[in-house]
N, C-alpha and C positions, 0 to 999 in steps of 0.2 A: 552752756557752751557759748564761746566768744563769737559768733555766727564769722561776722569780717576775718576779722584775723587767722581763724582756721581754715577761711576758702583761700587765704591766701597764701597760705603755705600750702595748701593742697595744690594751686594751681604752679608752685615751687616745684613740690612732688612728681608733678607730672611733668615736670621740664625736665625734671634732672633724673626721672625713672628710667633705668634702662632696664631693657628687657633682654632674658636668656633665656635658653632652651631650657623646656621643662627637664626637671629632674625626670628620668621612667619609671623612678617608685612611686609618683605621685596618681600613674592612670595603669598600674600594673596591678592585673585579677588573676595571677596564676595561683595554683594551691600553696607556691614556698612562700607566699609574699608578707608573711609577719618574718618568717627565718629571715628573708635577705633585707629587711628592715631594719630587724635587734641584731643583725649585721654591722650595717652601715652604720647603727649610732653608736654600737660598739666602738669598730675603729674611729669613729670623731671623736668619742670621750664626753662630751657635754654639749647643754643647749644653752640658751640666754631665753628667758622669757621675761616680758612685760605685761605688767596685771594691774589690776585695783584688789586682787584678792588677800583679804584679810593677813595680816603678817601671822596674827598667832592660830592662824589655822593652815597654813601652808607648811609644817611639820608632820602634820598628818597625812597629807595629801600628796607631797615630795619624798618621803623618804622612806615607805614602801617600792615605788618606782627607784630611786637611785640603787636601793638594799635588792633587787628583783634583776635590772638589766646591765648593772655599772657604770651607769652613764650620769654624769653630775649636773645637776639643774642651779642654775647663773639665776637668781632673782632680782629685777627691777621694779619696785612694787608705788605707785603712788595714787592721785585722785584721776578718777576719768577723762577730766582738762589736760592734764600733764603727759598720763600715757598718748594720748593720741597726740599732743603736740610735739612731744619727741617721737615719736613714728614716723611721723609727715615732715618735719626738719633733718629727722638723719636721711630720710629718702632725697628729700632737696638736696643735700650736701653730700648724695654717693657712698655714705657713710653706712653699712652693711654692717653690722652689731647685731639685729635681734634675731631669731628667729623664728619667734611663736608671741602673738599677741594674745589677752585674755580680760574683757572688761564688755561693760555690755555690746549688745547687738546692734542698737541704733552706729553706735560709735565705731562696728565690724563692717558694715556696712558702706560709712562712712570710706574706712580706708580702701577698701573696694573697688567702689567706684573711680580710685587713683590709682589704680593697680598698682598697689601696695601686696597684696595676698594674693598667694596660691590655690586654684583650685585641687579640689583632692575630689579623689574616688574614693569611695569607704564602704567596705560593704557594713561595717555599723551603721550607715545612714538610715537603710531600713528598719534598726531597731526603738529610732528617737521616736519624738513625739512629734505628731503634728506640726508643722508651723518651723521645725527646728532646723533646717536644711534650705537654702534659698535656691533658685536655680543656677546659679554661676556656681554652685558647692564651695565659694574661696571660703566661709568657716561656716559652723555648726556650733549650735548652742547646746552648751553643758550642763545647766542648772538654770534653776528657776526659782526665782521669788516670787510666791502666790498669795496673792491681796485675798485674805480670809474673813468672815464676818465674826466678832468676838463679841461677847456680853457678860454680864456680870452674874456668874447662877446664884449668886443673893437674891438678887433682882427679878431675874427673869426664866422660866421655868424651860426644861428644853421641849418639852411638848409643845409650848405654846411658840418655838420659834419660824419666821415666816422658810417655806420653804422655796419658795421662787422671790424674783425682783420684785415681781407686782402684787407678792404679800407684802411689800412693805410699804402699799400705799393705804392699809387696813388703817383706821382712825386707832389703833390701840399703841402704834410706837410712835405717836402726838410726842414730841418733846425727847424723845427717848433716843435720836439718833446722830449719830458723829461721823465726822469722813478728815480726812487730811488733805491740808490745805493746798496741795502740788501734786493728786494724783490724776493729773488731766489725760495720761495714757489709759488707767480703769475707766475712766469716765467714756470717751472715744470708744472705748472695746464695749463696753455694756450699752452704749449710744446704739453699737450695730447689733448685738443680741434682741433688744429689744425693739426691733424693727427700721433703727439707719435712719437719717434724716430727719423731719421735724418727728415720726412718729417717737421716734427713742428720745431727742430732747423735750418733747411733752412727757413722757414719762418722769424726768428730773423735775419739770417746769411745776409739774403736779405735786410731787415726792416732797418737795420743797414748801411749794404752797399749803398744803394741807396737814404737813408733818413735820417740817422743819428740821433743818440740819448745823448739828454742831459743827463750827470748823477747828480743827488744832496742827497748828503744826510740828510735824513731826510724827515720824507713826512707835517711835517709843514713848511720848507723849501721850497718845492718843491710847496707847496698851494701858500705860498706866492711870490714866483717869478713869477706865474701865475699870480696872481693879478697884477703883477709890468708889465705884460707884456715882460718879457723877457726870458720867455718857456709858447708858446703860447695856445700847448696840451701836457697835463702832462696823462702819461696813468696809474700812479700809485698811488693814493693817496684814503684814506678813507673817505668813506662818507659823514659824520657829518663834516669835514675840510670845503670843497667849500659851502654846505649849510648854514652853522653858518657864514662863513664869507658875503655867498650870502645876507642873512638878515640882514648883519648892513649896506648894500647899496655897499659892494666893485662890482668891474666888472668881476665875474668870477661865471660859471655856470658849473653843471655836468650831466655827461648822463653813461650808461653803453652799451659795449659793450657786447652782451650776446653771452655763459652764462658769468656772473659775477662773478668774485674769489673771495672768500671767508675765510678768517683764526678763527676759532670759538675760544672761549673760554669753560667750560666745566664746568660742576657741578658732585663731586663724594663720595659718605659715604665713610670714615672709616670703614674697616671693625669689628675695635674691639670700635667703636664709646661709649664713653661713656650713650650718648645721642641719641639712636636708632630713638626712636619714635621722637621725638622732629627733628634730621636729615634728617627724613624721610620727616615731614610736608615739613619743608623748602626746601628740593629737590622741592619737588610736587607745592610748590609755586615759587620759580625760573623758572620753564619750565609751570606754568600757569596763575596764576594771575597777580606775579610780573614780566612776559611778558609787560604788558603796561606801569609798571613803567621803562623800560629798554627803551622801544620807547620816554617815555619824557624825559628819557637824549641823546635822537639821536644816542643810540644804535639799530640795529636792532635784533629782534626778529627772534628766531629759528621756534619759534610756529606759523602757517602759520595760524590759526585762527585770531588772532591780527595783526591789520592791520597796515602797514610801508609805508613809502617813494618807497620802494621797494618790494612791496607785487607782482607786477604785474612782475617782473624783477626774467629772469631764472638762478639761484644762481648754484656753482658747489663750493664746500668746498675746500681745501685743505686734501690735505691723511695725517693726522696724524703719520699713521706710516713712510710714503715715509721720513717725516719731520722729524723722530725721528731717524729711522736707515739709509737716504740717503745723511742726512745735506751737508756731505761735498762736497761729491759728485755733486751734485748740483749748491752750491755754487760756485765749480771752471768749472761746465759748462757754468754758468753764468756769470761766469765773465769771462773765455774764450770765450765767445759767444757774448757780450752784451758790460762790463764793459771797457775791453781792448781795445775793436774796437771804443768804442762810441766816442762822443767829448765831450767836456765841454763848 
């Protein structure tokens, strides 16, 4: 993210943000309050949302909702730099077009703070995970990508896989280990699991020293030299990679060491939303129904009712904001700690 240039349209945003009176669907807990919702976005007819979310999987996930309440979903779909900078350039410019943002957290966060987004009441709130809900409630995170540990069962037997972090400082996975090269928010999350401060980065400093780590970038990379057998336990890679490849017969399985890291993505209104009630539905459908359609593209679900691959598996988020105001920081501890020392 272009650090300058985007405080500076934020600090645009907030000149040229005006502020209205809350919509009352947005803090209204009475029993009709879905009716006068799939009301309201009834009579609007359509929402505008902006996303990073995948084009060829947003037919699955849109057109249950539009075929369910009649209401037509507007897609603006690009890279995480682009959404958010048209975000904070049309709020500079008065320019009221969106009405639901959808890309990660760090970046929800972000607009936040510019009072770009709406807080909402939800009584789903209670049903997310952990971590998923901030306290301003202006969005909630939908789905999660969960940094998985994978290996090669050519290679490596599942009995013998380490079942905590500080198995894996056993002299046996000597040579045997890969990470990717830009996961400095895992790093920071398992830094605090394993006790915060120098005691978690002596655990790397160690991990490193005695065992050594593959770096590769990219983590479909990193899946597939797994496969090739030539990084034998990869401890960085998402989810849906080793599973989808597991199923078309390649030799490569996953397991998590818990808890399991976690980077969300996020759902958040517009505060000056064209499309209130219509925003609204679709929030309330992203964080509940269309839950299951996120599970059959082998994303996981926030909402712990809806059952996953990893329903049973104890999940820890990434800090949003460590992410948004720590970045660099981070990044050259990690590569002072991990990146510099490892091998290739």
């Amino acid at each position: 993210m272009k650090t300058r240039a985007l405080a500076a349209l934020a600090t645009l945003a907030l000149l040229g943000g005006e502020v209205r009176a809350q919509n009352p669907l947005f803090g209204y807990a009475g029993a009709d309050r879905m009716e006068k919702i799939i009301a309201a976005a009834k009579k609007e007819g359509s929402v505008t949302l902006y996303t990073t979310f995948a084009e060829k999987d947003q037919p699955a996930l849109i057109k249950p909702f539009e075929a369910k309440y009649g209401v037509k979903v507007n897609v603006w779909r690009a890279g995480t730099d682009k959404v958010l900078q048209r975000t904070l350039t049309e709020a500079a410019a008065r320019k009221y077009d969106v009405d639901l943002i959808h890309f990660g957290s760090p970046e929800m966060e972000a607009l936040s703070r510019e009072k770009i987004l709406q807080a909402v009441a939800s009584p789903v709130h209670k049903d997310l995970q952990p971590g998923s809900v901030p306290a301003h409630r202006a969005w909630a995170a939908t789905l999660l990508s969960v940094w998985v540990q994978v290996y090669n069962t050519n290679l490596i037997k599942k009995a013998d896989l380490p079942r905590t972090y500080q198995d894996l400082l056993d002299p046996r996975w000597k040579g045997k280990l890969g990470i990717e090269a830009k996961n400095q928010d895992w790093f920071a999350s398992v830094v605090d699991v394993m006790g915060g401060g120098d005691k978690g980065l002596k655990f790397f400093r160690d991990l490193v020293a005695n065992n050594g780590i593959s770096v590769r970038t990219g983590h479909t990379l990193l899946n597939n030299m797994v496969i090739a057998g030539e990084v034998p336990l990869a401890l960085t890679v998402y989810n849906y990679m080793p599973e989808q490849a597991r199923k078309k017969g390649a030799p490569i399985d996953w397991f998590a060491l818990e808890p399991a890291v976690a980077r969300s993505n996020a759902i958040g209104i517009a505060r000056r939303a064209p499309h209130p009630g219509a925003a609204l539905l679709f929030y309330e459908y992203m964080l509940g129904e269309g839950q299951r359609s996120l599970v059959g593209m082998d994303y996981v679900p926030t909402n712990v009712k809806v059952p996953s691959p990893l329903s049973n598996i104890r999940i820890v988020q990434t800090d949003p904001i460590r992410s948004l105001d720590e970045s660099d920081k981070w990044t050259k501890i990690f590569e002072d700690t991990v990146l510099k020392r490892a091998g290739n």
